[in-house]
C-alpha positions as CSV (number, residue, x, y, z in Angstrom):
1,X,25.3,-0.7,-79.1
2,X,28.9,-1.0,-77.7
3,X,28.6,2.9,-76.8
4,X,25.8,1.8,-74.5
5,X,27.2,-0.9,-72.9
6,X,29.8,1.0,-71.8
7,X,27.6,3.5,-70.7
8,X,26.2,1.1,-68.6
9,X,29.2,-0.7,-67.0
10,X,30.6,3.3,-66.0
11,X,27.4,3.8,-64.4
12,X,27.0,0.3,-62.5
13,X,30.9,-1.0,-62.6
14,X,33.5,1.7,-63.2
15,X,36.0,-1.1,-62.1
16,X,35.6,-3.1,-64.7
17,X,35.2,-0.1,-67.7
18,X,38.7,0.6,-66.1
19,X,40.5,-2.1,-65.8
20,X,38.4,-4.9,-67.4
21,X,40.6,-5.0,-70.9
22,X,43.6,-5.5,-68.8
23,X,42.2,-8.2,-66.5
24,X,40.8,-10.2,-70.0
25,X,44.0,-10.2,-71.3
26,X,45.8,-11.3,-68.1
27,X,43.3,-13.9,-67.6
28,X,43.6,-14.9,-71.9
29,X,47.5,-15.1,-71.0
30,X,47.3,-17.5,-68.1
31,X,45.0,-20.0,-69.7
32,X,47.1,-20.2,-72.5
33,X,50.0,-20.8,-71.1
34,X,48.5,-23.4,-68.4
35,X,47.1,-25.3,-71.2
36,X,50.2,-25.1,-73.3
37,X,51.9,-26.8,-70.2
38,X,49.7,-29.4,-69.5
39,X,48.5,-30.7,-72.9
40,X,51.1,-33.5,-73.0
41,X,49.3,-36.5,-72.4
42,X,50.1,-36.9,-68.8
43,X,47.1,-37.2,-66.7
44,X,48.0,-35.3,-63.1
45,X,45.8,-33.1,-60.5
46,X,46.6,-29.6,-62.3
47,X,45.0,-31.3,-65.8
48,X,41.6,-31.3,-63.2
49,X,42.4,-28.2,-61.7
50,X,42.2,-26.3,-65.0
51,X,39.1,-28.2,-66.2
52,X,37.2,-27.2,-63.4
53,X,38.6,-23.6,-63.5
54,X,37.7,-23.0,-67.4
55,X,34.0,-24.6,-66.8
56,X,33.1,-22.4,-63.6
57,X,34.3,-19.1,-65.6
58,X,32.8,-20.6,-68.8
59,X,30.0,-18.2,-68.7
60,X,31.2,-15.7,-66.9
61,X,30.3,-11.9,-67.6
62,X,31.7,-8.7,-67.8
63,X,31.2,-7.7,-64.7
64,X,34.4,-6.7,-61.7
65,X,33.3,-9.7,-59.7
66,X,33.4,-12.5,-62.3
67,X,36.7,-11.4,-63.3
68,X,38.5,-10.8,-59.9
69,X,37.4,-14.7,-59.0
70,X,39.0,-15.5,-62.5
71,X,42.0,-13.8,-62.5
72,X,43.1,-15.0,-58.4
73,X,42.0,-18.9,-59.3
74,X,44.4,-18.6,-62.3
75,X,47.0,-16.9,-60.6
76,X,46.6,-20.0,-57.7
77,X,47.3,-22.3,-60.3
78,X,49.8,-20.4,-62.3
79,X,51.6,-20.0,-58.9
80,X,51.5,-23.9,-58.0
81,X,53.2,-24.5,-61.5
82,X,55.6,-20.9,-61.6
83,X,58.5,-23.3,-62.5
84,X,57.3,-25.4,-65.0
85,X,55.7,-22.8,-67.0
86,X,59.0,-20.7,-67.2
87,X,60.6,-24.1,-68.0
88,X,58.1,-25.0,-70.5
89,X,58.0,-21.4,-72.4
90,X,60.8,-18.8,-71.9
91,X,58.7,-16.0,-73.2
92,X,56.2,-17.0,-70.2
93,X,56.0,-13.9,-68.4
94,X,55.9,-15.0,-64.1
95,X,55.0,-11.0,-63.8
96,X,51.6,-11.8,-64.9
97,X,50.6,-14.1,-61.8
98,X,51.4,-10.7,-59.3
99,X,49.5,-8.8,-61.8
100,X,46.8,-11.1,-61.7
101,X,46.1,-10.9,-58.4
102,X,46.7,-6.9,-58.5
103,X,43.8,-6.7,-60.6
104,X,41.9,-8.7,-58.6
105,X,42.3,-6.9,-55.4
106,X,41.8,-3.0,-57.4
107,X,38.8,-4.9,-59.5
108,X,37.2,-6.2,-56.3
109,X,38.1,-3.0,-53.7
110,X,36.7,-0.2,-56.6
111,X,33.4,-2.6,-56.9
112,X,32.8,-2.2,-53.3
113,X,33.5,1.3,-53.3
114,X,31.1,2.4,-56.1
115,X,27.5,2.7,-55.1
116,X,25.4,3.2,-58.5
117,X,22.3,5.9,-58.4
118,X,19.2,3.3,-58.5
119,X,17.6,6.0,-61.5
120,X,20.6,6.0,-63.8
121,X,21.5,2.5,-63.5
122,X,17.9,1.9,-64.6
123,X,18.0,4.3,-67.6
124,X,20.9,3.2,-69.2
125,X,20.0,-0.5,-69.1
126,X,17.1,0.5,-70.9
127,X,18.8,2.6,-73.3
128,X,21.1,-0.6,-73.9
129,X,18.4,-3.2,-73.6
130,X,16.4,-1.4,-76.5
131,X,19.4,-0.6,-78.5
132,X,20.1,-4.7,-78.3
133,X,16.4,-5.6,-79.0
134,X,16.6,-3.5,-82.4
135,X,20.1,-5.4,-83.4
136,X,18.5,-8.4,-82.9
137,X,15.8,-8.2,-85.2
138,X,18.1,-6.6,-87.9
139,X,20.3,-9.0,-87.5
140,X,17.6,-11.9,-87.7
141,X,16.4,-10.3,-90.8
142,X,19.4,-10.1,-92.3
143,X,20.0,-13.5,-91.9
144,X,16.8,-15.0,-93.0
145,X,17.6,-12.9,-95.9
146,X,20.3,-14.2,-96.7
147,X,19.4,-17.6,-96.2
148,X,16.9,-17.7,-98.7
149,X,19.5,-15.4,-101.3
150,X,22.0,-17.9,-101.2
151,X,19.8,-21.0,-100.4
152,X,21.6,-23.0,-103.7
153,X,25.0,-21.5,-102.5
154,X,25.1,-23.4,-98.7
155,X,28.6,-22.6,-98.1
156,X,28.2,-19.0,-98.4
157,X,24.7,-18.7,-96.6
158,X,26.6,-20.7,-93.3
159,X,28.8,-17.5,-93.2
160,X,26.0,-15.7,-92.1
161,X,24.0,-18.2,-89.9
162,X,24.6,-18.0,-86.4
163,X,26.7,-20.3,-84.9
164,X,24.7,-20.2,-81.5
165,X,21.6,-21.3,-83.5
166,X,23.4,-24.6,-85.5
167,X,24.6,-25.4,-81.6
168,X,21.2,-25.1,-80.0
169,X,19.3,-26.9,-82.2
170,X,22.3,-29.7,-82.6
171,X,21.2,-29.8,-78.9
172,X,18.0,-30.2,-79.1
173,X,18.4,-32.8,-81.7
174,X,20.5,-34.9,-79.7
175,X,18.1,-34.5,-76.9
176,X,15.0,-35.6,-79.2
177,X,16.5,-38.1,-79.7
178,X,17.8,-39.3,-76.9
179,X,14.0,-39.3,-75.6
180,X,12.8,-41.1,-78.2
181,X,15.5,-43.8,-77.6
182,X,14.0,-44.4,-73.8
183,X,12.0,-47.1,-73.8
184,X,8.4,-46.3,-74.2
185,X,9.1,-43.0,-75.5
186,X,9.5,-43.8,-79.4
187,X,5.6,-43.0,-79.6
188,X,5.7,-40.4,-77.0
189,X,4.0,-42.8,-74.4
190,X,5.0,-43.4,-71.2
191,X,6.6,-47.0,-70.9
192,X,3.7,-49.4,-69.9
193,X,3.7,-50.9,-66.5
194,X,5.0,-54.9,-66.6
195,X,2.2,-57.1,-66.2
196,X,1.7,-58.9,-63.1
197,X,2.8,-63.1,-62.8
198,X,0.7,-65.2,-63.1
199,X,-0.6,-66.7,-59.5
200,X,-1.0,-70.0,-58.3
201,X,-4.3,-70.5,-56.8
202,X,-4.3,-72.5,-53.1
203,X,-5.0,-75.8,-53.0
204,X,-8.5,-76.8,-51.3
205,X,-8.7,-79.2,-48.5
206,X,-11.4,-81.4,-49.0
């Protein structure tokens, strides 16, 4: 599986087959260190900063692109705060803001300068498509294996559940019941309509 994937990213991003590791690791290093820094209880505009950084790159890819944005909007902030983070940590290397935006600027220039063949990019996200589709089901299989092996033994058969699944339906939990809290809802009915007040009738002249 892992074979194909990176068949796939040196046929439709060399970039990022080259350099990717590198860039993760820059990228791993620079959060760290920005959330080391700012985790003191003192609410300022860098505490924002960060939070909206890590929640636009929280589902970032693998892909060149997703990683050049990551690594210059770390480097930004890493640059804003140079001092405090080589005040706050003396191992903090300041290299890794230049290299950040290195990376960047190679990750971003290679991307525009490879032009994937239509046919082979097609082929090998096939190859890796089918290859995940079999892992999948052995993995599912596995699991519902093991769930009903060690169904007396629930400590050991959570080892092998996934923890994507517990989250996503935790979720949908919370968002059954959530509906079911609306008013109206607990029946699955829309909420009736109020009734209309009572009107006075006019007076008649005589």
């Amino acid at each position: 599986m892992q074979y194909a994937q990176t068949r796939l990213l040196l046929v439709v991003d060399p970039a990022v087959a080259d350099l990717g590791e590198r860039a993760r690791f820059v990228v791993d290093e620079l959060e760290s260190a920005l959330e080391f820094l700012l985790d003191d209880d003192v609410d300022e505009p860098a505490d924002a900063q960060l939070a909206r950084i890590k929640e636009f790159h929280a589902q970032d890819g693998q892909r060149s692109s997703a990683l050049s944005q990551a690594l210059r909007d770390y480097a930004g902030l890493a640059e804003s705060l140079r001092d405090r983070l080589v005040e706050a940590d003396e191992a903090f290397d300041v290299r890794l803001i230049a290299e950040a935006r290195k990376l960047a600027e190679d990750l971003q220039r290679r991307a525009l300068a490879a032009a994937p063949e239509a046919g082979a990019s097609a082929a090998a996200t096939t190859a890796r498509n089918q290859l995940l589709h079999l892992m999948v089901a052995r993995v599912g299989a596995i699991r519902k294996t093991a769930a009903h092996v060690f169904r007396r033994h629930p400590e050991i058969a959570r080892e092998v559940t996934s923890a994507y699944e517990r989250r996503r339906r935790a979720a949908g939990r919370r968002e059954k019941a959530r509906k079911a809290a609306e008013p109206g809802q607990a029946n699955g009915k829309p909420a009736a309509a109020p009734a209309p007040a009572p009107t006075t009738p006019a007076p008649t002249t005589p």
